[in-house]
NUDOVO-771600 format. One line per 2 residues: number of its first residue (from 1); for each residue x, y, z of C-alpha. Coordinates in nm, 2 decimals, decimal comma, m for minus. Layout:
! residues N
NUM> X Y Z | ...
! end
This chain:
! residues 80
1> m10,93 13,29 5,47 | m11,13 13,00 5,29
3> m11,15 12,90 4,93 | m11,39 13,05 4,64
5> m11,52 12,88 4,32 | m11,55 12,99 3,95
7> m11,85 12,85 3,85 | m11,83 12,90 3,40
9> m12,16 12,83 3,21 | m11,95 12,53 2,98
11> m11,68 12,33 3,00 | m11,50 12,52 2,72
13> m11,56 12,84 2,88 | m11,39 12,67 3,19
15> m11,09 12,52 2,97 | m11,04 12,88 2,83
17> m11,06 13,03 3,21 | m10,75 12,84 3,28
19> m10,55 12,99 3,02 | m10,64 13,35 3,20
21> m10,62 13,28 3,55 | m10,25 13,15 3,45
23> m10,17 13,54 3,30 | m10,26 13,64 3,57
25> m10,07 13,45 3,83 | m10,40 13,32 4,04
27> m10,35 12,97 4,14 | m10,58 12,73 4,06
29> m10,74 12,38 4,10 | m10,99 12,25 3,86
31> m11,25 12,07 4,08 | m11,62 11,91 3,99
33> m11,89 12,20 4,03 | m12,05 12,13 4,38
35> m12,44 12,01 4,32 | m12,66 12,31 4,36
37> m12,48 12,61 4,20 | m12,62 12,56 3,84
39> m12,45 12,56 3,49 | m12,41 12,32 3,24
41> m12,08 12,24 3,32 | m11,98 12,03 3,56
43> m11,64 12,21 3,62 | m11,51 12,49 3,85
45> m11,17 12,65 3,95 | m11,15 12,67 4,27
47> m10,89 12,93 4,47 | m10,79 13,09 4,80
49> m11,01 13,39 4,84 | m10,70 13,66 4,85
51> m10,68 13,59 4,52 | m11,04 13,69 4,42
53> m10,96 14,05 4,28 | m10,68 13,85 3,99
55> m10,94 13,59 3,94 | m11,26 13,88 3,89
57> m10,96 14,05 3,61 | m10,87 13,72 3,45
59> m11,22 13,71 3,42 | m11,27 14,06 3,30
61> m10,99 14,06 3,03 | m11,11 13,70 2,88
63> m11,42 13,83 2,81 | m11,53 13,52 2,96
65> m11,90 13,40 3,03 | m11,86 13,34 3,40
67> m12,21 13,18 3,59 | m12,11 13,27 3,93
69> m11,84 13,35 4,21 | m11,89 13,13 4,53
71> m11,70 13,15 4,88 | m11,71 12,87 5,12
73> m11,82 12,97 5,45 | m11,97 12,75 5,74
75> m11,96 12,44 5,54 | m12,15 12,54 5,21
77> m12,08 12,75 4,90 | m12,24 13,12 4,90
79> m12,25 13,36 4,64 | m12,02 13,64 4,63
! end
């Protein structure tokens, strides 16, 4: 399996992501945004893509303003 991205439209949104993803047991890596996937902030959490359906809840029960989900599959990042 290969790695996904949560790409958040601030920094702060991406600060408060981390408190959720932690609930709900995904690990985690915060990572600089890769160039070309848009948003403000410059950060993303990036995470093995089994764990995609926890990440999409955290996401969910934050209430958080999420940009974009991205996979990484034959060598660039796509939208999921």
């Amino acid at each position: 399996m290969s790695d996904c991205i949560a790409v958040f439209e601030t920094t702060h949104e991406t600060l408060r992501a981390e408190e959720f993803f932690r609930a709900q047991k995904v690990p985690f890596r915060p990572v600089l945004r890769p160039r070309g996937l848009g948003a403000s902030c410059r950060m993303a959490l990036r995470f093995a893509e089994e764990e995609l359906e926890k990440a999409r809840k955290a996401v969910a029960e934050g209430n958080l303003v999420l940009k974009s989900f991205h996979r990484f599959d034959g060598g660039a990042w796509v939208k999921i």
